[in-house]
matplotlib code that plots the C-alpha trace (Angstrom):
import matplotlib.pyplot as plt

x = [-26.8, -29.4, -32.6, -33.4, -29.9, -30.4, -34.0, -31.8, -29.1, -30.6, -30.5, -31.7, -28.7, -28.8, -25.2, -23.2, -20.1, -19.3, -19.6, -22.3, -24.6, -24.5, -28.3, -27.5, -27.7, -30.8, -32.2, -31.4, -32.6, -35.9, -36.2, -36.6, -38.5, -41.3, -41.7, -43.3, -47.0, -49.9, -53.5, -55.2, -51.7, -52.3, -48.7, -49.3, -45.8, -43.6, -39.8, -38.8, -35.2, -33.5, -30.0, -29.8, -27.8, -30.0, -33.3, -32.0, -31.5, -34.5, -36.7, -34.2, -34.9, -39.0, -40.4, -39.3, -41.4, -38.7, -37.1, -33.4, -32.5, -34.2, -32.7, -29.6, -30.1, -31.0, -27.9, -25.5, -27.4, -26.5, -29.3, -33.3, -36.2, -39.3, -41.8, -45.1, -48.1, -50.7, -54.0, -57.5, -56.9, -55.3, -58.5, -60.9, -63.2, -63.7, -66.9, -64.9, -66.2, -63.9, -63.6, -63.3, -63.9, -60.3, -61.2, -57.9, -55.3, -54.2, -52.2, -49.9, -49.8, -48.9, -46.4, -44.4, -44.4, -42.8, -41.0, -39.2, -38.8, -36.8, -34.7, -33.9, -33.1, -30.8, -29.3, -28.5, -26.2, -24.5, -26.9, -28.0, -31.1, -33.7, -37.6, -38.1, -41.8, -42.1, -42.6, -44.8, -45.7, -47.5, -44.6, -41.9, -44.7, -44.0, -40.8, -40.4, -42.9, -45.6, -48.7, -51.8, -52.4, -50.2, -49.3, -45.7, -45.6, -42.2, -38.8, -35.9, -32.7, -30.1, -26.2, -23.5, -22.9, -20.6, -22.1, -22.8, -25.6, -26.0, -29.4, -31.7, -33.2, -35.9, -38.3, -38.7, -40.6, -43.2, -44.0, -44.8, -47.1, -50.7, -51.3, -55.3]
y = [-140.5, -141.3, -139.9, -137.0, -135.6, -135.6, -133.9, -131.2, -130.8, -130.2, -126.7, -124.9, -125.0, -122.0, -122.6, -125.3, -126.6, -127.7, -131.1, -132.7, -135.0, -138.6, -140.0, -143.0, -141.0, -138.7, -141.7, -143.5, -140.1, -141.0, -144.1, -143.6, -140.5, -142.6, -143.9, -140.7, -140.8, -139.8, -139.8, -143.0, -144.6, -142.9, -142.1, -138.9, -137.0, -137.7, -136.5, -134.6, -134.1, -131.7, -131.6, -129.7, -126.6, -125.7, -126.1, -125.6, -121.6, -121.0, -122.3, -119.7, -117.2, -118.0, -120.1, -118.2, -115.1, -112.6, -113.6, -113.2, -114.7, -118.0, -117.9, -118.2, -120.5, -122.4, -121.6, -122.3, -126.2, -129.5, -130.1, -128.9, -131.3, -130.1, -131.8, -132.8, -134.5, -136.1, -134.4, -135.2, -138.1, -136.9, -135.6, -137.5, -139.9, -142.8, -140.4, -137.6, -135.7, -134.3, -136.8, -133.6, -129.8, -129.4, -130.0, -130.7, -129.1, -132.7, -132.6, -129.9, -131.4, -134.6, -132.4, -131.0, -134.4, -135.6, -132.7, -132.7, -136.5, -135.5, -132.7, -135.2, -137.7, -136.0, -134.7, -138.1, -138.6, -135.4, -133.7, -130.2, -128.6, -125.8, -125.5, -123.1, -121.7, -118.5, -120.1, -120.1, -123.6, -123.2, -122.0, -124.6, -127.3, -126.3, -126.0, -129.5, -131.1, -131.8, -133.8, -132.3, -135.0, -133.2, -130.1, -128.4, -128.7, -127.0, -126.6, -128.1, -127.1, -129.8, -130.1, -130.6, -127.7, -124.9, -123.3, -125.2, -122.6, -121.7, -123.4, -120.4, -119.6, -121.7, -120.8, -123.2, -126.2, -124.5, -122.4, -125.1, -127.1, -126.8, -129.8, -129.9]
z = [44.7, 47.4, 46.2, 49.6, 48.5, 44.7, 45.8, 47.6, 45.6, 42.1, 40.8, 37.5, 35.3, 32.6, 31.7, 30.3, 29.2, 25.2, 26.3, 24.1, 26.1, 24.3, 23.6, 25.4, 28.4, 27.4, 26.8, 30.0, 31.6, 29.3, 31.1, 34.5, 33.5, 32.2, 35.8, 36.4, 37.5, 35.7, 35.7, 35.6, 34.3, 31.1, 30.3, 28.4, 28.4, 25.5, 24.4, 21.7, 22.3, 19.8, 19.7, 15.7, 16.2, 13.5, 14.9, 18.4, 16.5, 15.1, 18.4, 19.8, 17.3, 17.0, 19.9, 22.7, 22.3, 22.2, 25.9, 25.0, 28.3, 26.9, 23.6, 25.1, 27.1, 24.3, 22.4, 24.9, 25.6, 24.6, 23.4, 23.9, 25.2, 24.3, 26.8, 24.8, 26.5, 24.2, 24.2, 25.5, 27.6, 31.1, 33.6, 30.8, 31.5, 28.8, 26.8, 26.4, 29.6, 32.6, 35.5, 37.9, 38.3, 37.5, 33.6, 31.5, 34.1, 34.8, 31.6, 32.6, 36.4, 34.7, 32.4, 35.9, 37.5, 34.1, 33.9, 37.6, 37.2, 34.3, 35.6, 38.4, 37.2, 34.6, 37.9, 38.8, 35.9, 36.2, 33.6, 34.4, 33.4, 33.3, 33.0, 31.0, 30.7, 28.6, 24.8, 21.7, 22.0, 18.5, 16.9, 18.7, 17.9, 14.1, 14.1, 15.4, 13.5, 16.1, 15.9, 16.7, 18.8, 21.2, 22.6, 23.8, 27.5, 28.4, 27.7, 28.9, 28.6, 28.6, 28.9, 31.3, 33.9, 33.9, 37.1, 40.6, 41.4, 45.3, 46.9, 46.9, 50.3, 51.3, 54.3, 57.3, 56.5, 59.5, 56.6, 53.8, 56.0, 58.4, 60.7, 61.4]

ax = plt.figure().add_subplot(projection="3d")
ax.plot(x, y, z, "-o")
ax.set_aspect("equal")
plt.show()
């Protein structure tokens, strides 16, 4: 797939088929992921791919703050990627201090580039997904075991499509941009 039409194509996917995603393919999906850019080269997001039905169910149950539309989202994916970033380093300088005004906000504009690298290049390989945003990234972080050397960044929904979504309206590209 050339890269302007995966760009264009890619969609949220909220449902999928039974088909089990293999983790040779997550993690070729990893792989090209990891290409993603980050501040300073720090290469702060990490993986946690959960493909448990079990644990899949209780982030469902109690990391999802009560959004039924999330939890079954979750139920109905191959498996769930839980998008960690490690903490403290992305928009720090060496002594612990911000580099810039924007203080740690890198981490999470790290996390999205990660994040959209992820989505497509899952696309690429015929993997649909979905970002999902409204979570108790303390209570997914326990229920997966996390570090506290990182935090819960999103939520990705994983699993081959059952849906080919219509591209949403998008305004004319006069409207994204000002020329000065």
């Amino acid at each position: 797939m050339e890269l302007i039409e995966g760009i264009k194509t890619r969609r949220s996917i909220r449902k999928f088929t039974d088909e089990k995603v293999s983790r040779d393919t997550i993690e070729t999906i990893i792989d090209a992921a990891r290409f993603a850019p980050t501040w300073k080269n720090s290469q702060t997001p990490r993986y946690v791919v959960v493909d448990s039905r079990e644990v899949m169910e209780k982030i469902a149950l109690e990391g999802v703050m009560g959004r039924e539309h999330n939890a079954g989202i979750i139920r109905g994916a191959a498996a769930l990627v839980v998008l960690t970033s490690v903490k403290g380093i992305s928009g720090y300088n060496a002594d612990g201090s911000f580099t810039t005004a924007k203080g740690n906000e890198w981490q999470m504009f790290d996390a999205g580039i990660a994040a959209q690298t992820f989505c497509l290049a899952a696309h690429n390989y015929g993997v649909g997904s979905v970002i999902m945003g409204i979570f108790d990234e303390r209570e997914v972080g326990r229920i997966i075991g996390l570090d506290t050397s990182r935090v819960v960044s999103a939520l990705i929904a994983i699993g081959y499509p059952a849906q080919e979504p219509n591209p949403p309206k998008r305004e004319d590209v006069g409207e994204y941009v000002k020329f000065i």
